[in-house]
C-alpha positions in Angstrom: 131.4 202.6 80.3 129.6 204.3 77.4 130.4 205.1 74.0 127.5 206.2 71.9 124.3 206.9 74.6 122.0 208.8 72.0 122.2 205.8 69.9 118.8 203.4 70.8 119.2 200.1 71.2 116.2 198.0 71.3 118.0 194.6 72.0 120.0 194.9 75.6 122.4 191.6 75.9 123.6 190.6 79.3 127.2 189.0 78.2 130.2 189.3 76.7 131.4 186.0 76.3 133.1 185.7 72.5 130.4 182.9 71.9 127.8 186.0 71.8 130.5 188.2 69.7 130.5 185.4 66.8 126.7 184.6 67.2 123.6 187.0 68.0 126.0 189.8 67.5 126.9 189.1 64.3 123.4 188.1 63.2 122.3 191.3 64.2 125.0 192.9 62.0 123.9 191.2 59.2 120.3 190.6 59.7 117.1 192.3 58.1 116.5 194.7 59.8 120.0 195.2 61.3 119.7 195.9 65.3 121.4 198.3 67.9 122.5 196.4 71.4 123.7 197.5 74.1 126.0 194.8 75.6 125.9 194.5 79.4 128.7 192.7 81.6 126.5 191.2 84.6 130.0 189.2 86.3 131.2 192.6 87.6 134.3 191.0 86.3 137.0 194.2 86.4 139.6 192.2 83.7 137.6 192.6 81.2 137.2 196.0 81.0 139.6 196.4 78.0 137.1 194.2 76.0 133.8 196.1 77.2 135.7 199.6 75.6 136.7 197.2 72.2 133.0 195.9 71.5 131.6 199.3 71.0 134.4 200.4 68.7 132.3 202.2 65.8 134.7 200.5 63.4 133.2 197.0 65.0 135.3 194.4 65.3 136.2 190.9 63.4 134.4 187.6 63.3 136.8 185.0 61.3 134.9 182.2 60.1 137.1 179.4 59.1 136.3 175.8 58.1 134.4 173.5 55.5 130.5 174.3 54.3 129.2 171.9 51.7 132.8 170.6 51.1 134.3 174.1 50.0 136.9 175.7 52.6 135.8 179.0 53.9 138.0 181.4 55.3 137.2 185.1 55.3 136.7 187.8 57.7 132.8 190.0 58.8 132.8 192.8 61.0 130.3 193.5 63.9 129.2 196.7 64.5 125.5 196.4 65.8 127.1 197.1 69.7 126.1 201.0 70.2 127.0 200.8 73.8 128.6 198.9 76.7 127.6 198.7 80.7 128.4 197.4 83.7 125.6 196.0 86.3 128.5 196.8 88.8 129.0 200.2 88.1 126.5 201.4 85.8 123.0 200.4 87.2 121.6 203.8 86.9 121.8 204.3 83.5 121.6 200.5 82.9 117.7 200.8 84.1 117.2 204.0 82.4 118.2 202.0 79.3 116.0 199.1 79.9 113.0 201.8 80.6 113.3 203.8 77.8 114.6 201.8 74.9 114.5 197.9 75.3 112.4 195.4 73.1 114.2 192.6 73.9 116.6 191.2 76.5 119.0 188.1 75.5 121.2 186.5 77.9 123.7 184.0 77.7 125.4 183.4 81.5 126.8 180.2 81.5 125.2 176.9 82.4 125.2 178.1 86.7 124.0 181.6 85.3 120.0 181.0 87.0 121.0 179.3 90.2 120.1 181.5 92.7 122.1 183.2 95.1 121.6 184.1 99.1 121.5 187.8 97.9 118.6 187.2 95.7 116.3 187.4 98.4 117.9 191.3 98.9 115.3 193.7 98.4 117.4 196.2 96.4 119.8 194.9 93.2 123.0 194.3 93.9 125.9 192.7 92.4 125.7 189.8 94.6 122.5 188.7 92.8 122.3 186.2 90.1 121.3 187.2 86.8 117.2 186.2 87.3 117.5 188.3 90.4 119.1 191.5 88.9 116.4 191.0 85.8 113.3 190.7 88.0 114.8 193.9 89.3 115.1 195.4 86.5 111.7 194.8 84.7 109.7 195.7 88.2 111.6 199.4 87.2 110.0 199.2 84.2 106.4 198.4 85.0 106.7 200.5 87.8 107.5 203.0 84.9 104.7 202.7 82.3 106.8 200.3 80.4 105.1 197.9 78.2 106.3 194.1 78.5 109.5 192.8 76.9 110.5 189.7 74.8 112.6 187.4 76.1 115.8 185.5 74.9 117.6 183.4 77.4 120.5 181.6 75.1 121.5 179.5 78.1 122.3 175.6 77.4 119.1 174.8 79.2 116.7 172.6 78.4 113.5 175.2 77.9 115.5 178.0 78.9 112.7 180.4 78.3 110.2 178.5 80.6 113.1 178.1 83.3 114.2 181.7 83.4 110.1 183.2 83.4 109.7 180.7 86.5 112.8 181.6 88.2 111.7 185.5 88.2 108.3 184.9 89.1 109.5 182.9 92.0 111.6 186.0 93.2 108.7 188.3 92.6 106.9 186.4 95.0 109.4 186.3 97.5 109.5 190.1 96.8 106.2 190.4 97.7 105.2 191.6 94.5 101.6 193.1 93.7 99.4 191.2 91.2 99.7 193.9 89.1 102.9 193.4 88.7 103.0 189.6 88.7 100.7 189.7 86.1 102.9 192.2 84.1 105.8 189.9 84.3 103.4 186.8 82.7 102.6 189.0 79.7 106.6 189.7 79.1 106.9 186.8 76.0 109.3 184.2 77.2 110.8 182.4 74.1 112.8 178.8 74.5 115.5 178.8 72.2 118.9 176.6 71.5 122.1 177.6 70.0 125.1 176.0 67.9 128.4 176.7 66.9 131.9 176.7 67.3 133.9 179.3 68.5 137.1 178.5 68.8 139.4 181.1 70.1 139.5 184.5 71.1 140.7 187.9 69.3 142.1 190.2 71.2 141.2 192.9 72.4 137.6 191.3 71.4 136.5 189.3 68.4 136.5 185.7 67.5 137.2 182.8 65.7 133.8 180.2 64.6 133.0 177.4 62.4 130.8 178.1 59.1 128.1 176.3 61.0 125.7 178.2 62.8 122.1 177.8 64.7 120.0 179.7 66.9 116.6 177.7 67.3 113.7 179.5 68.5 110.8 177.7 69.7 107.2 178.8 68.3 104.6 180.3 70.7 102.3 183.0 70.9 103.9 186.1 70.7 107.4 185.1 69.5 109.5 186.4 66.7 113.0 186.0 65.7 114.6 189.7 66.7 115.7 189.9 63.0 115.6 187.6 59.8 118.8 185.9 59.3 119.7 182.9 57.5 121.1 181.0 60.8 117.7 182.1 62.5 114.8 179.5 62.3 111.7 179.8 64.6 110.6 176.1 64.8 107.4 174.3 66.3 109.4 172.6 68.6 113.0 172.3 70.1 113.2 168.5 71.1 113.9 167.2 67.6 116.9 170.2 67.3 118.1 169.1 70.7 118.3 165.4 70.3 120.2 165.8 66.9 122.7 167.8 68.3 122.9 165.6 71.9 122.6 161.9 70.1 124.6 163.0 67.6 127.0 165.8 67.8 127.7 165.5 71.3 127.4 161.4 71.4 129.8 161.1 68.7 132.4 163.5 70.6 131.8 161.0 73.3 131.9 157.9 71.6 135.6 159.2 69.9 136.3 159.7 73.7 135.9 156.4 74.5 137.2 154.6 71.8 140.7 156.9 72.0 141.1 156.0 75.4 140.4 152.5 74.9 143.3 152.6 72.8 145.5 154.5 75.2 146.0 157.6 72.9 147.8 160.9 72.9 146.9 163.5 75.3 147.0 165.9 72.3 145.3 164.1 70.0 143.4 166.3 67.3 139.8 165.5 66.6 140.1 166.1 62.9 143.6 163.7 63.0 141.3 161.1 64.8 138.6 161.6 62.2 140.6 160.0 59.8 142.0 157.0 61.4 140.6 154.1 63.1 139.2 156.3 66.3 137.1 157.5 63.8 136.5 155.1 61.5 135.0 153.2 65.0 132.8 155.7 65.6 131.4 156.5 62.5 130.1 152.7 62.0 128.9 153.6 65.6 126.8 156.5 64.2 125.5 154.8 61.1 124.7 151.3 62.8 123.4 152.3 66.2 122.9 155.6 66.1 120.9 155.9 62.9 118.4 153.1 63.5 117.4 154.8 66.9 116.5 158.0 65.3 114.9 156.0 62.6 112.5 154.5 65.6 111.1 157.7 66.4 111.0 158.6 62.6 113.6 161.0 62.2 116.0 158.7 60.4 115.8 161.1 57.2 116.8 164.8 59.6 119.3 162.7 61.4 121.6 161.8 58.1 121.5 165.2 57.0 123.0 166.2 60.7 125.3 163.5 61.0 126.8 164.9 57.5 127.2 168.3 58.7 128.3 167.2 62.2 131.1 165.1 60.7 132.1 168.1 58.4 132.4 170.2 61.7 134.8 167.6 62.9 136.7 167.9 59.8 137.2 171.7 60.2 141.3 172.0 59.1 141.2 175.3 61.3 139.9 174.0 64.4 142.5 171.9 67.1 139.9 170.3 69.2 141.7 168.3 71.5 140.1 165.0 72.6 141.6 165.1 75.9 139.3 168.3 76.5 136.3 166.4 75.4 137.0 163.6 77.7 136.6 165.6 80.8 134.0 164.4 83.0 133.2 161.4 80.6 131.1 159.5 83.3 128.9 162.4 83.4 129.0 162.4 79.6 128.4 159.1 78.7 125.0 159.0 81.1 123.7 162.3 79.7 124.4 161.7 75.9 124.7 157.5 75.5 122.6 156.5 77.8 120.0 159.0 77.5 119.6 158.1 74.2 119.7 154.7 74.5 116.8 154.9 76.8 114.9 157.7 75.0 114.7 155.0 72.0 114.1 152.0 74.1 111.3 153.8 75.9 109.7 152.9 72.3 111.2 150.2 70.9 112.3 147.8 73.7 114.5 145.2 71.2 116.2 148.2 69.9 120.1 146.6 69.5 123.4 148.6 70.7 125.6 146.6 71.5 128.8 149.2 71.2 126.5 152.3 73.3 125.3 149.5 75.5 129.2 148.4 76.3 130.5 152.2 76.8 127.5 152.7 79.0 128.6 149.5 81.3 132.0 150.8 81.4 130.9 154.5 82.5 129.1 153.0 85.4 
């Protein structure tokens, strides 16, 4: 499904999800230099074909951004119009590799969390929509050496801890199962494989396509030979190193979602309770003296008491947003699993340095998640 083909686009996306519509797409909108992208739908999925012919209207489409930036209310509308060009890796491969021969400079995915777990067809020696995505891109970029092609950069937006690292492993592994040449093995190593992490809201749909996000916005690209952000933008950084970025928003964003989870159901609350309601009663009240007297010491421990009061500020104006109905009930799914990966990681990750390190309030909604 194609709308513009003599229009280049140097940045090919595999994704549609409106997460991408409210985030890269409209950085690269907006950015300096603005950038082309073709948008590629890897699920095959045939229900959303109405939304593959929308994103590549030449009138672009809407992005509201609604909620609270340094205490002002924000609520105005952008448009996207940096999609040139929509495919399908079910019924367009053809022209989907002629694409990623002739005109990529950078591939960005974002999959879902299960997007790199392989697949028994990965081991297929021909792409197929059976694959998983590190499959069909291994695929794809053995096309392109095979054509002259000089190696790409790499953006994996994927909620994976050193997505970049992960993905460039994965391939590599299927190249060898491939049988690949080194030639071509050592093609694939010189691709530049950049970790990143991404942030923000996006809270609903527009139909056909479109979306509704917070003011708050964050994609995090790790430094490393070779790696530049695709365009300058202000919600852009490049940054020596991610860990810092992903324990604020884990041990803070994320914990304090779960610590709100805990305490509401400790009172036996209502099913459609509103974070922002919660924020202002005693849920909240609870879990912001959680934040500031157990939280705030830990990151003060490994020295980062300083960034981590800026966060928790702009984390608790996120949870504030008057335009977003986050329902607690949602964030309390799978809250075992929760509690282990954002309490008690962190309560270990500071103990690890400072053994005497007191929390009594993680320490009791850890004992109660066992």
């Amino acid at each position: 499904m194609t709308q513009t083909p003599r229009t280049p686009t140097p940045i090919l996306q595999f994704g549609t999800s409106r997460f991408l519509q409210a985030h890269a797409d409209l950085f690269f909108s907006e950015g300096t230099p603005p950038r082309a992208v073709t948008v590629v739908q890897s699920s095959g999925d045939p229900g959303r074909a109405a939304r593959l012919g929308a994103l590549a209207d030449p009138q672009g489409y809407p992005v509201r951004i609604r909620g609270q930036h340094n205490g002002e209310t924000v609520d105005e509308e952008r448009r996207v119009t940096c999609v040139k060009r929509t495919l399908s890796t079910a019924t367009d491969w053809a022209e989907l590799e002629q694409v990623f021969i002739d005109e990529a400079e950078i591939i960005l995915s974002n999959t879902g969390d299960r997007g790199f777990e392989p697949c028994p067809a990965d081991s297929d020696p021909m792409p197929s929509q059976a694959q998983s995505y590190p499959a069909k891109l291994y695929h794809l970029l053995a096309a392109r050496h095979a054509a002259g092609g000089t190696p790409l950069h790499i953006f994996p937006m994927e909620l994976i801890p050193e997505n970049g690292g992960v993905l460039q492993a994965r391939v590599l592994e299927i190249a060898a199962s491939q049988g690949a040449d080194a030639a071509l093995t050592g093609w694939l190593e010189r691709c530049v494989w950049a970790s990143s992490l991404v942030d923000r809201i996006v809270s609903e749909p527009i139909e056909p396509v479109g979306a509704v996000a917070e003011p708050y916005a964050l994609w995090a690209i790790e430094a490393a030979p070779g790696v530049c952000a695709p365009t300058a933008h202000p919600a852009i950084r490049v940054v020596d190193d991610l860990e810092q970025i992903e324990r604020l928003k884990l041990h803070i964003l994320n914990l304090g979602h779960t610590v709100m989870a805990s305490f509401w159901q400790e009172d036996d609350g209502d099913p459609d309770a509103i974070v922002r309601d919660l924020l202002k009663g005693p849920v909240g009240a609870k879990m912001i003296t959680v934040m500031h007297t157990e939280v705030m010491p830990g990151f003060a421990e490994h020295g980062l008491e300083d960034a981590a009061r800026l966060y928790l500020a702009t984390t608790l104006e996120r949870f504030a947003n008057p335009f977003l109905d986050h329902r607690i009930a949602d964030i309390a799914q799978n809250h075992a699993q929760k509690i282990d990966r954002r309490i008690g990681a962190f309560v270990k990750w500071v103990r690890d340095i400072a053994p005497d390190y007191k929390a009594p309030l993680l320490d009791a909604m850890i004992a109660k998640g066992e």
